[in-house]
N, C-alpha and C positions, 0 to 999 in steps of 0.2 A: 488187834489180838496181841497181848503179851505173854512175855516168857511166863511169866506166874500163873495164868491163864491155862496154858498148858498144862505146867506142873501140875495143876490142880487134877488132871487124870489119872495121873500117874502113881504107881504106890511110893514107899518112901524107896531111895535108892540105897545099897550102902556106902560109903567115901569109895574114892579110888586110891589104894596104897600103894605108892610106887616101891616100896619095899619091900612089897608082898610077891607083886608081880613080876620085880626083878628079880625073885630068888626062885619062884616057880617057874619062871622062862627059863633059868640055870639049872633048876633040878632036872627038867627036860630036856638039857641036851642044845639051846636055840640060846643066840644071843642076846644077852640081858641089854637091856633099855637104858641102863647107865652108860652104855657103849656112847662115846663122846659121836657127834653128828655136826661135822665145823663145814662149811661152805667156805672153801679155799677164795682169792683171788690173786690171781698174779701182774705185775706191769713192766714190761722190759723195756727199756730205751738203748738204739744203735744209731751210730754216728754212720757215715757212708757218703761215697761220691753222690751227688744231686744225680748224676748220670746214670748208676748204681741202684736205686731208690726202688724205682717200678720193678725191676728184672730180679731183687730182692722179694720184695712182695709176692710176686707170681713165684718163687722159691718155694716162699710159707703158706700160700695157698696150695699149691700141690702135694707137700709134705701134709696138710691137712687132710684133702682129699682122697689121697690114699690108703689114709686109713680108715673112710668111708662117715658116712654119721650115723653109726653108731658107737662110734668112739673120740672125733673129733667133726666140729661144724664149725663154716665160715658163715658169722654173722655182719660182718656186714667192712667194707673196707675204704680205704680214700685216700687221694693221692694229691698231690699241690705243687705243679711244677716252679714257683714263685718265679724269681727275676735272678736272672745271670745262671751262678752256680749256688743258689740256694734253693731246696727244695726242702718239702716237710712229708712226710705218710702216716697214716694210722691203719691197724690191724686190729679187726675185734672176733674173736673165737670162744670156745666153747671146747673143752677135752675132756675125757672122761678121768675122774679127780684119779685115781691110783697112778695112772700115765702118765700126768702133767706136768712134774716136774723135769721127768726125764725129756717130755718133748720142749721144753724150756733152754732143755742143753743143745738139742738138735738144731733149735732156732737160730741158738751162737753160731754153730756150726756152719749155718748156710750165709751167715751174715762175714763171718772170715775169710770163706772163700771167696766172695764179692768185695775182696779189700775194706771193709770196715770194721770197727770195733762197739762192744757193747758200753754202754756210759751209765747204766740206772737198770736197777733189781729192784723190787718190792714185793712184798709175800704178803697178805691181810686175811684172817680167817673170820667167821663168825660161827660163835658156836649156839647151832639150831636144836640141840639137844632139847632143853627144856620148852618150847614151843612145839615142839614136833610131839613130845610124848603128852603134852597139856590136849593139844588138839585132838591125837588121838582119844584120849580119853570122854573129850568131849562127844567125839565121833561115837564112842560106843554107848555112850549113854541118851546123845541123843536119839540113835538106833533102838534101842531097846523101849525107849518111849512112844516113838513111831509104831513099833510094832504093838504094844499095846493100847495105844487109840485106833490102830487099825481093827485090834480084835476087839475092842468094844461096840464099833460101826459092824462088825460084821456079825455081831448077835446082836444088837440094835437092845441094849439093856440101859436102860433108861428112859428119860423123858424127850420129847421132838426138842426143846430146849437145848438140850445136854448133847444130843444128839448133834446136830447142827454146832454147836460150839466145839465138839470133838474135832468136827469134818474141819472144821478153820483150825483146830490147833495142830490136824495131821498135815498140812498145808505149811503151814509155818515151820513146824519140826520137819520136813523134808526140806525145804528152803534153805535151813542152818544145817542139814547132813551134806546139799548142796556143796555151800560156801567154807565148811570145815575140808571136805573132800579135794576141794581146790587148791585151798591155801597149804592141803597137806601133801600134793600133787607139787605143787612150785619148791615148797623149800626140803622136800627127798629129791629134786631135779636138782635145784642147788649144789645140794652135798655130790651128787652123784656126777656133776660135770665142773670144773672149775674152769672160771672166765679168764680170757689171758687177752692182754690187751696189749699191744706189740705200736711204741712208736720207733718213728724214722726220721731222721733227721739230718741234713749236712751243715760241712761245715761253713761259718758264714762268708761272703766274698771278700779277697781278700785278708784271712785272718793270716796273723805272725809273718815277722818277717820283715826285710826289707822296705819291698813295694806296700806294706797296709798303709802308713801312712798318706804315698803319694797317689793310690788310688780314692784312698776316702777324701783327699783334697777334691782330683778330678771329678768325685763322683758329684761332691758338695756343688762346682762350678757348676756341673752338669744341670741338678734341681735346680740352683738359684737361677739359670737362663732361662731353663723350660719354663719357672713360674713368671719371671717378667714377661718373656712374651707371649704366656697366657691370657698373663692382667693385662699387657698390651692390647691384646686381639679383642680380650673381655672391654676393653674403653672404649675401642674402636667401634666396636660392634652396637655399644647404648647408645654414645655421641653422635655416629655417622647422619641418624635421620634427621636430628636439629641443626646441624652442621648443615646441610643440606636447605632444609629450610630458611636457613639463615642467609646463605649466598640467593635464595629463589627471591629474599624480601630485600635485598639491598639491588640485587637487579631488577626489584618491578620498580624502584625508590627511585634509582638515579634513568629508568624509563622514561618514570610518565609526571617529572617533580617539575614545576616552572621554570623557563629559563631566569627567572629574575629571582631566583628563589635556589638558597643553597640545601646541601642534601639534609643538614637539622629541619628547615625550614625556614629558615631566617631570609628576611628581604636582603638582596643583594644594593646598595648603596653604591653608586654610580657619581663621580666627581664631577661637578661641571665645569668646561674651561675655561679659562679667564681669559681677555684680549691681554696683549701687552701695551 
């Protein structure tokens, strides 16, 4: 069943003018449709002790949590203790957009008392305007077409034909009020929360200074042993059973070999003695 298909039920519609209905939502008093509809994103980056990291985090989760989810939500978080004094975290949330900047500045704030500093801002918007009033639009139009193949099924005017092809296209036209309702459900959620994605990071071991060089030597010593006597262990480990074998065949060799016979196999040549 197609979209044409359908239409075919329907009287003709008239356009949708968005400059009709933006000046008629203003003569009444309600915000006009040209009102811009941008889906913020924000990405913070802070430097901090490795040590520092997690006790940050659980900071920014509870600064989250107290202002409950209906204003800000922890979607989802992670932490990576790495090696030495290098650790990494990430923070993924959800704020209600009016509030978000400001809980942007509060983040700094829990991150300076914890001895670190912020290192990367980014701000990115998308503006959902024209998708959002397109869909609605769709939304109403396809509504209004549903509702009039419903009332052709419910005075049964027509042929069993007609009939039956109405019932599939009120089917299908509910399907797309469906799949408009959704998509127009996600990107009003959009606008309505902006995502803030909070990483963490320290500094790396050993940076500036003095000691970086003589530790990145020690560190270098350190791999290049661990790997030898990996690949050591790794030789030892393939060779040992042939190694093995090999001693098990030169002692059954020189066991059970002839005494007149050396261990190639070769006859042993005995000199015989002369009188004088």
């Amino acid at each position: 069943m197609t979209e044409e298909s359908a239409d075919a039920y329907s009287v003709e519609e008239p356009p949708v003018r968005d400059s009709e209905s933006a000046n008629s939502t203003a003569e009444a008093g309600d915000i006009p449709v040209s009102v811009p509809q941008i889906a913020y994103s924000y990405q913070y980056g802070f430097r901090l002790p490795a040590s520092e990291i997690a006790k940050t985090q659980r900071a920014h989760v509870e600064l989250c949590e107290k202002r409950g989810p209906e204003i800000c939500r922890v979607l989802n978080m992670d932490n990576s203790g790495g090696e030495g004094d290098y650790a990494t975290g990430m923070l993924n949330i959800e704020v209600a957009a009016p509030q978000a900047r400001a809980f942007g500045e509060q983040l700094a704030k829990a991150v300076d008392s914890n001895g670190g500093s912020q290192i990367a801002t980014s701000i990115s918007g998308e503006d959902l305007s024209k998708r959002i009033v397109d869909t609605e639009a769709r939304l109403r139009s396809r509504s209004l077409l549903s509702q009039r193949l419903t009332e052709l099924l419910r005075t049964k005017k027509g042929s069993v034909a007609e009939l039956v092809e109405a019932e599939r296209a009120v089917t299908q036209v509910n399907e797309e009020i469906d799949q408009a309702r959704g998509w127009l459900k996600e990107m009003r959620g959009r606008v309505a929360f902006s995502k803030i994605v909070i990483n963490y990071q320290s500094a790396a071991p050993g940076s500036g200074g003095f000691s970086r060089p003589i530790r990145e030597a020690f560190a270098g010593i350190a791999s290049t042993l661990g790997s030898s006597i990996g690949a050591a262990i790794t030789f030892l480990a393939v060779t040992l059973p042939w190694i093995l074998v090999l001693c098990l065949g030169i002692y059954l060799r020189r066991r059970f070999k002839a005494p007149d016979r050396t261990f190639w196999g070769r006859r042993i040549e005995v000199a015989a003695s002369s009188d004088d």
